[in-house]
C-alpha positions, -999 to 999 in steps of 0.1 A, spaced: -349 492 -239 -371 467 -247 -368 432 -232 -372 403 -255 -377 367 -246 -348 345 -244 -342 313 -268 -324 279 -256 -302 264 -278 -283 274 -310 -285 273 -351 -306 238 -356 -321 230 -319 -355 232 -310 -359 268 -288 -372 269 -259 -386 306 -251 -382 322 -219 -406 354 -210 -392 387 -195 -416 402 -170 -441 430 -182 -459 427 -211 -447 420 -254 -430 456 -269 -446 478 -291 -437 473 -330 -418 445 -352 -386 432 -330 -359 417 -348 -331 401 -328 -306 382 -346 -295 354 -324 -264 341 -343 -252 358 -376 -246 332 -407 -225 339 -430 -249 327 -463 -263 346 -489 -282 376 -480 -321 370 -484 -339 391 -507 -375 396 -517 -393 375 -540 -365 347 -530 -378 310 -515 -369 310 -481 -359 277 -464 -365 276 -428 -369 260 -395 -389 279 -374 -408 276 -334 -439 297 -329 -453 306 -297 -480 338 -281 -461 361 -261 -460 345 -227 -487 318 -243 -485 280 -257 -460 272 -285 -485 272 -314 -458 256 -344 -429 242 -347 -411 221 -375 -386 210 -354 -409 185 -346 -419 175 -375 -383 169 -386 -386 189 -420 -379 225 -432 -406 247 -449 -402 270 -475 -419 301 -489 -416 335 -509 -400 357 -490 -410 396 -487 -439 394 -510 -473 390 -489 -472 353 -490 -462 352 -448 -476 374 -421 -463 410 -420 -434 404 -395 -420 373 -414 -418 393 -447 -402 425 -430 -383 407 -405 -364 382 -426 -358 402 -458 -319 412 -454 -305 386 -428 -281 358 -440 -285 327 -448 -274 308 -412 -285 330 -389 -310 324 -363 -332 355 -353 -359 358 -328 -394 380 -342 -415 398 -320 -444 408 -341 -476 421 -328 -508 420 -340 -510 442 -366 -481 423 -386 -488 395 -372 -528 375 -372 -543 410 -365 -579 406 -346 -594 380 -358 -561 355 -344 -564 321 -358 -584 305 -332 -580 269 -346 -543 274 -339 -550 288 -301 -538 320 -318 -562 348 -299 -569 377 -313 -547 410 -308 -517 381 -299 -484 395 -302 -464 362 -320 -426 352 -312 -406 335 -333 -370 317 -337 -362 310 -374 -332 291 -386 -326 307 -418 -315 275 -433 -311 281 -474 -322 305 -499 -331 296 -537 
């Protein structure tokens, strides 16, 4: 069994992550943190979402928690990284669920430098699934 990072808080608070020893897992990790009970997200939806982004064991890299607003985006149809698109698609509207998505679904490579995203990086994120239209 695979050990993922922890996340502080609930539905709505900024995370905080804690890191398990040993290194990130192999594959796309979905955990979902709390269930809602909203609509069911589908693909080709707009998702609406809070969301904290940090390298495995590395610097938080995003948040909008900070910021104070929500962002939204087509869901399952190569608008977001791999792991948002395949990790999102069927959870409810409410929920809050932790990604683990390595490289491969994630920046690949090449990272996103700018972001102090290095290359290979495995990404974790919590996402408050907050609406759906």
């Amino acid at each position: 069994m695979t050990t993922l990072p922890s996340a502080s808080g609930t539905f709505g608070d900024k995370p905080v992550l804690s890191f398990p020893e040993g290194g990130a897992p192999a594959g796309l990790q979905v955990q979902v943190l709390e269930e809602g009970s909203g609509p069911v997200v589908e693909a080709g939806r707009t998702i609406v979402v809070n969301y904290l982004g940090q390298t495995w064991d590395g610097q938080v890299f995003d948040n909008s928690y900070d910021r104070g607003d929500t962002i939204d985006f087509p869901i399952g149809v190569g608008a977001v990284i791999g792991g948002w698109d395949k990790g999102l698609v069927g959870q409810n509207v409410g929920s809050r669920v932790l990604l683990s998505i390595p490289a491969e679904h994630g920046y690949g490579s090449r990272g996103v430098p700018q972001a102090g995203i290095p290359g290979g990086a495995t990404l974790v994120f919590v996402v408050d699934i907050v609406g759906v239209s």
